[in-house]
C-alpha positions as CSV (number, residue, x, y, z in Angstrom):
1,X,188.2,94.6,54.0
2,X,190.6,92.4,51.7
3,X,192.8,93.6,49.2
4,X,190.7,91.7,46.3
5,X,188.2,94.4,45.4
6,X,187.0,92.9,42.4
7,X,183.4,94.5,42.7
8,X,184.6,98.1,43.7
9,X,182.2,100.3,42.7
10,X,179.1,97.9,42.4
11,X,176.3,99.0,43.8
12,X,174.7,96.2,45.1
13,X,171.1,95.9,47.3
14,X,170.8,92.8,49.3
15,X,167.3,91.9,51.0
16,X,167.4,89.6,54.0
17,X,170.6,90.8,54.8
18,X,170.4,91.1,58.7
19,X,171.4,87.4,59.5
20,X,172.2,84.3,58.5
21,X,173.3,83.7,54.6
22,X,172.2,87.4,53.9
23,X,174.7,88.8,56.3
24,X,177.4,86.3,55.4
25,X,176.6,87.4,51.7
26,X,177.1,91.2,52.9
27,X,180.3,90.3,54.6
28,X,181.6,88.7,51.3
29,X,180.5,91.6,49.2
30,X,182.1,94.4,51.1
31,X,185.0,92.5,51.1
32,X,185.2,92.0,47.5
33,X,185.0,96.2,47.4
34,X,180.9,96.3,47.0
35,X,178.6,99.5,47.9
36,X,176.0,98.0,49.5
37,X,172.4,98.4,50.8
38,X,171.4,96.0,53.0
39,X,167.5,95.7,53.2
40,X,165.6,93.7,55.7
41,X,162.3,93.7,57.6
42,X,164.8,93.6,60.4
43,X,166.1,97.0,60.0
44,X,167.9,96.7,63.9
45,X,170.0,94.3,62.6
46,X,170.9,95.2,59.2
47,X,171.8,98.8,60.6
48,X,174.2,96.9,63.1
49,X,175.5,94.9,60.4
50,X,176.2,98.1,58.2
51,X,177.5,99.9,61.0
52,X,180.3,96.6,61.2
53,X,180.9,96.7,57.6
54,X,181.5,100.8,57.7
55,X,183.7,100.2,61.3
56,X,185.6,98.0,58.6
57,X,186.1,100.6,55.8
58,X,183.3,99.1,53.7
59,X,180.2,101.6,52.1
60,X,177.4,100.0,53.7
61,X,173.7,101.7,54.6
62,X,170.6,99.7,55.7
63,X,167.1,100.7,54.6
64,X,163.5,98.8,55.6
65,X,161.8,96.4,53.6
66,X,158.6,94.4,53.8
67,X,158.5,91.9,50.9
68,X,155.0,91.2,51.6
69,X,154.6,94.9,51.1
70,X,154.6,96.5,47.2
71,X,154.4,100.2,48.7
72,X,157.6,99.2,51.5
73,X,159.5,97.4,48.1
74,X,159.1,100.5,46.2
75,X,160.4,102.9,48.6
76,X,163.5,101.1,49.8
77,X,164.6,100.3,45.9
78,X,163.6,103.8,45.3
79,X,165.8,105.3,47.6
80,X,168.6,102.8,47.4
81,X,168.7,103.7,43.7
82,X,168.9,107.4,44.9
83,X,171.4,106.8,47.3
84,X,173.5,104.6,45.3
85,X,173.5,106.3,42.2
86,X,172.1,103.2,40.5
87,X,172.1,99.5,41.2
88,X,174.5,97.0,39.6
89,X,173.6,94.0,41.5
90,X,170.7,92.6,44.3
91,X,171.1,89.8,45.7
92,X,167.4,88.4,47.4
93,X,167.9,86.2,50.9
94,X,164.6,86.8,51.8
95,X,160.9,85.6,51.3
96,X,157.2,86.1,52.3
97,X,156.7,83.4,54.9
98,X,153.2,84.1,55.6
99,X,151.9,82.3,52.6
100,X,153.4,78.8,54.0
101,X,150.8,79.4,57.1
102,X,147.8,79.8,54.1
103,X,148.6,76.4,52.5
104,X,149.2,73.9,55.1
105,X,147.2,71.9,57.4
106,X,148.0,73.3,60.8
């Protein structure tokens, strides 16, 4: 982690966090001091990812989450909230794809 911690102490959730942007967002976070919570439907990864920012000296956990899923949203917020005392920040990498296959000629 870098020595510019200017979000040390924010509690911070971010969904789609496994790969991509959402990882690259995690990455930037912890560095900038960040407790995070990364969320994904891909909890394999996001646990990997967490497991690379801890390895580092970051605060990181990794929770599941189905966006296309109200019951799956609640819980994870629910016990992010718990587990991080609060939230300060989310940061949302992530959508419900399986509308695109509803409205499309294919």
């Amino acid at each position: 982690m870098s020595k510019d911690c200017r979000l040390h102490g924010k509690a911070i959730v971010v969904v789609g966090s496994a790969t991509g942007i959402g990882a690259a967002t995690v990455r930037r976070l912890a560095d900038e001091g960040a407790r995070l919570c990364l969320a994904d439907i891909n909890v394999q990864g996001a646990e990997a990812l967490a497991a690379e920012i801890s390895g580092q000296g970051g605060d990181a956990f990794a929770l599941a989450i189905d966006l296309a899923d109200e019951a799956s949203v609640s819980s994870a917020l629910g016990e992010a909230i718990d587990r991080l005392g609060g939230i300060s920040g989310a940061h949302i990498n992530a959508a419900d794809m399986g509308t695109l296959l509803d409205d499309s000629d294919a």
